[in-house]
C-alpha positions as CSV (number, residue, x, y, z in Angstrom):
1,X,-11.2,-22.3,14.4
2,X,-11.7,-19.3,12.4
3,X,-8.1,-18.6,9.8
4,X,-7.0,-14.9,9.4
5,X,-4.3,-13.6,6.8
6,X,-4.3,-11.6,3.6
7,X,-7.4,-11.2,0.7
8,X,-6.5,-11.1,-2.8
9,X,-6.9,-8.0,-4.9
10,X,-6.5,-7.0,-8.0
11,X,-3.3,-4.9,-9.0
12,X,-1.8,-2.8,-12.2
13,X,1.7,-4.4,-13.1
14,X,3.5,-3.3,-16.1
15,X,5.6,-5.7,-17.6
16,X,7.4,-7.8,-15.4
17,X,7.7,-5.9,-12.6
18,X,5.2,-4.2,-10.5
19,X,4.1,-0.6,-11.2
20,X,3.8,2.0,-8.0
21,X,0.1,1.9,-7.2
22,X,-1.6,4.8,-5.6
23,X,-1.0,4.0,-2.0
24,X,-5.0,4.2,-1.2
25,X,-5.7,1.0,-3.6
26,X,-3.3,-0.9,-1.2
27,X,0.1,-3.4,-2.3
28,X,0.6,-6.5,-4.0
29,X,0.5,-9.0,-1.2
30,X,1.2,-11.9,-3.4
31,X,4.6,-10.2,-5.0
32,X,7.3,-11.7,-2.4
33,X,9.9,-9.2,-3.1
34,X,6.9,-6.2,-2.6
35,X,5.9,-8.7,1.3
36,X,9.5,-8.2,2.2
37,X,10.1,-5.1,1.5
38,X,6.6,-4.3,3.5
39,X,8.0,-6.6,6.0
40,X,11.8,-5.2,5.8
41,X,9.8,-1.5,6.8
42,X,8.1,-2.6,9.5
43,X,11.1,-3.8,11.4
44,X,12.8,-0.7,10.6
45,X,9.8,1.8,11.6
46,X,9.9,-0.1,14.8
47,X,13.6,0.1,15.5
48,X,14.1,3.2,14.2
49,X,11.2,5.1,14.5
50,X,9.4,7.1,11.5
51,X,11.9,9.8,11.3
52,X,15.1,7.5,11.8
53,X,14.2,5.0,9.5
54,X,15.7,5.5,5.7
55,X,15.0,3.7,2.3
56,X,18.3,2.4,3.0
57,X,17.9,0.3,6.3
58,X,14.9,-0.7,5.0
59,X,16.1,-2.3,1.5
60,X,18.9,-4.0,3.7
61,X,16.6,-5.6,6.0
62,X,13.8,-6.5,2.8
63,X,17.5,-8.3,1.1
64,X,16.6,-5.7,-1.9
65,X,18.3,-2.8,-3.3
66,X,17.0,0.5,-2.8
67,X,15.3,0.6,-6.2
68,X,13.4,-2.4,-5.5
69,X,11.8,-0.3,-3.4
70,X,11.1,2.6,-5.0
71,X,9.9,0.6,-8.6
72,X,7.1,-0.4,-5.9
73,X,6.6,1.8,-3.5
74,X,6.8,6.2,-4.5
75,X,8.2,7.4,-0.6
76,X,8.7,6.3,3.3
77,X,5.2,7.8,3.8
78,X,3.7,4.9,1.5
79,X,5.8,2.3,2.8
80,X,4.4,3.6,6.6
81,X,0.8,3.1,5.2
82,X,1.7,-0.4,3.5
83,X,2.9,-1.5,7.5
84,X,-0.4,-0.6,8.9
85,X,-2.7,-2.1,6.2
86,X,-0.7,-5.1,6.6
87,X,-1.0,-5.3,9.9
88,X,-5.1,-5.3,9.4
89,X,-5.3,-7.9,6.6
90,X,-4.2,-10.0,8.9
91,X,-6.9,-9.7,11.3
92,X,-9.4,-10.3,8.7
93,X,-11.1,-14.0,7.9
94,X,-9.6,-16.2,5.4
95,X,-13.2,-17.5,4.8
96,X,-16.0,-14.9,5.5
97,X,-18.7,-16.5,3.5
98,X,-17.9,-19.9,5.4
99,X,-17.8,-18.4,9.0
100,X,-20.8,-16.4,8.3
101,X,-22.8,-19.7,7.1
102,X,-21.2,-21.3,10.6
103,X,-22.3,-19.0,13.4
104,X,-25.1,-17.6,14.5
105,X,-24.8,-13.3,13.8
106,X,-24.2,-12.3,17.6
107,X,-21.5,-15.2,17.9
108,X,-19.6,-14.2,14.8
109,X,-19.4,-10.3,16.1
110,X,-18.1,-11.2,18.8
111,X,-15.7,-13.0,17.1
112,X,-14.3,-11.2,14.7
113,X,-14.1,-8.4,17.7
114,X,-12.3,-10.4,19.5
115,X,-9.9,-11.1,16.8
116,X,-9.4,-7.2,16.4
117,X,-8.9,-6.2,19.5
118,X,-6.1,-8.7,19.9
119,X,-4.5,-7.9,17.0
120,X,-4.3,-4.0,17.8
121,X,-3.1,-4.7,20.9
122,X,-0.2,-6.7,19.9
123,X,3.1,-4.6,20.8
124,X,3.6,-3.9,17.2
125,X,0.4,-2.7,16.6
126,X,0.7,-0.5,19.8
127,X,4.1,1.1,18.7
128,X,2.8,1.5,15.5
129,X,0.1,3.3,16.8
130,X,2.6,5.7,18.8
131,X,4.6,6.2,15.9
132,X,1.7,7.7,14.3
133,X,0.5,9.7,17.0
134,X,4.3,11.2,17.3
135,X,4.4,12.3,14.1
136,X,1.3,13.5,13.0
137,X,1.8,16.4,15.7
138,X,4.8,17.7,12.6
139,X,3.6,15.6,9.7
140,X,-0.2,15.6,9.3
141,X,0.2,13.3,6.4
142,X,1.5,10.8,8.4
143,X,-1.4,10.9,10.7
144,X,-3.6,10.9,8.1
145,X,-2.2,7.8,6.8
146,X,-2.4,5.6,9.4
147,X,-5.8,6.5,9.3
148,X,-6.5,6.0,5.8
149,X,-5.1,2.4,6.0
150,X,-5.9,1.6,9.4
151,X,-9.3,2.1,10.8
152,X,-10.9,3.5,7.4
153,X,-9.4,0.6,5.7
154,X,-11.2,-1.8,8.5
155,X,-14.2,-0.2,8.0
156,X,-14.5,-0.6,4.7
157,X,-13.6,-3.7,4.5
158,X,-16.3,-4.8,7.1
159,X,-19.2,-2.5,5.5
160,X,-20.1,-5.2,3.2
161,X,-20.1,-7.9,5.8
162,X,-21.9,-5.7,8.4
163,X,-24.6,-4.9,5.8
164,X,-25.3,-8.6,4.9
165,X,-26.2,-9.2,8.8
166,X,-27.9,-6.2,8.7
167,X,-30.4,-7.7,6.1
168,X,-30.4,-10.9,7.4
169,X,-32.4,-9.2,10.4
170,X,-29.6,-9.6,12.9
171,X,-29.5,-5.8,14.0
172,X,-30.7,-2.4,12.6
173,X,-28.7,0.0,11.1
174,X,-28.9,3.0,9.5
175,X,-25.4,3.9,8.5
176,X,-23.4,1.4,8.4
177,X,-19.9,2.9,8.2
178,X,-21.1,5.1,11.3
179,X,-22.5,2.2,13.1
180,X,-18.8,0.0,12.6
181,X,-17.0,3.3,14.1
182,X,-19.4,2.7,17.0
183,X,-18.5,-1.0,17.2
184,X,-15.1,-0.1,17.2
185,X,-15.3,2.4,19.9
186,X,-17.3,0.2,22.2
187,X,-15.3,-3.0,22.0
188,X,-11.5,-1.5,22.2
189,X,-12.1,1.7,24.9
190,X,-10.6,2.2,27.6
191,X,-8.6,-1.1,27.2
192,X,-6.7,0.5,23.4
193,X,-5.7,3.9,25.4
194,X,-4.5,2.2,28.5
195,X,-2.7,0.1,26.8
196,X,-0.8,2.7,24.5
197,X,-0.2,4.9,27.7
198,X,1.6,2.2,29.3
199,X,-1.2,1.0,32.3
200,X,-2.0,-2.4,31.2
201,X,-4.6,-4.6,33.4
202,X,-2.7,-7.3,35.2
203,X,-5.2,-9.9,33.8
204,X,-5.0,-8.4,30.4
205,X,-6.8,-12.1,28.6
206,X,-9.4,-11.1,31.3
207,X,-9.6,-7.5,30.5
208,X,-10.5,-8.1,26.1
209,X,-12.3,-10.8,26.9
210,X,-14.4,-8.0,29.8
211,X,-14.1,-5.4,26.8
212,X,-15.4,-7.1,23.7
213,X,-18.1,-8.9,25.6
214,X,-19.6,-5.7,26.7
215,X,-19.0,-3.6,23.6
216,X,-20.7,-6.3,21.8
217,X,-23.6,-6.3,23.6
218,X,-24.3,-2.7,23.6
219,X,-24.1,-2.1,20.2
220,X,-26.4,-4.8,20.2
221,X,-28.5,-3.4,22.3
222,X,-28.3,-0.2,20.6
223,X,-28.9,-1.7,17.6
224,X,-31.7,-4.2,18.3
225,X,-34.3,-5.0,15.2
């Protein structure tokens, strides 16, 4: 069974506590007081909403005080950002390398696809999504964050292992940034918009397992060697 959690990366700290990093280079997963509060905002974003949600409610429910929060993270808006690439680190191998070595290329696609397309479907993930889409009508910035560490951050974490099967001979790409926004496209729609609007499939197990088989196999198809 493949694992999927958090990867390690490197972080600035400054003596003994842990500096505000540029909310683009992502947070310090293995700081438990910087988890909770991550954690702590997640619950209150989805309680509260974007707009209803303070640095208060959310140092309450992290067990920190408010300037726990802000020695790690600069506003709300970062915090937001910190929820969503949270979310995706989770939906991400343990073991890459291992997996890769394991399963034939078209196998661990689907795979990992499958894995996605759960995960973003989750309830969280789906009122997450909203949240985003709510605000970023008033707030571009908040729009553009979800972006930043959602979907970009997916991509570019899955560039690298998209361009090792690439040379392996498993599929021909040109670009592959472009060619993982295609993936994406392919295996999550219409399932991710019916979802978010509320018309779920009955047999929704049935409906991913319908969706990511036949994304897969047309960007296969599209991108045959």
């Amino acid at each position: 069974m493949i694992r999927y959690g958090p990867k390690s990366i490197e972080y600035k700290r400054a003596g003994a506590d842990l500096m505000v990093v540029d909310a683009a280079q992502g947070f310090d997963q293995d700081d438990e007081k910087t988890l909770a509060i991550v954690r702590g905002a997640r619950a209150t974003f989805l309680a509260h909403g974007f707009d209803g949600a303070s640095m208060d409610q959310i140092a309450l429910a992290a067990g920190v005080s408010k300037r726990t929060v802000y020695n790690r993270f600069n506003s709300k808006e970062e915090l937001f950002g910190a929820t969503i690439e949270e979310t995706c680190r989770n939906l991400l191998p343990v073991d890459v390398a291992e997996i890769e070595a394991s399963l034939a290329p078209d196998e661990f696609i689907l795979q990992l696809s499958r894995q996605f397309v759960e995960g973003i479907l989750q309830p969280e993930a789906l009122a997450l999504r909203r949240i985003a889409a709510f605000e970023a009508g008033r707030t571009p910035e908040i729009g553009r964050s979800y972006l930043r560490h959602g979907p970009e951050w997916m991509v570019n974490q899955c560039t690298p292992i998209m361009e090792r099967l690439a040379e392996k001979g498993a599929f021909k790409i040109d670009d592959t940034q472009a060619a993982l926004w295609r993936l994406g496209a392919l295996i999550t729609e219409p399932l991710h918009s019916q979802l978010l609007l509320g018309a779920a499939p009955e047999n929704l197990t049935d409906a991913i397992d319908h969706q990511v088989r036949s994304g897969v196999a047309a960007f296969l198809t599209l991108h045959a060697p």
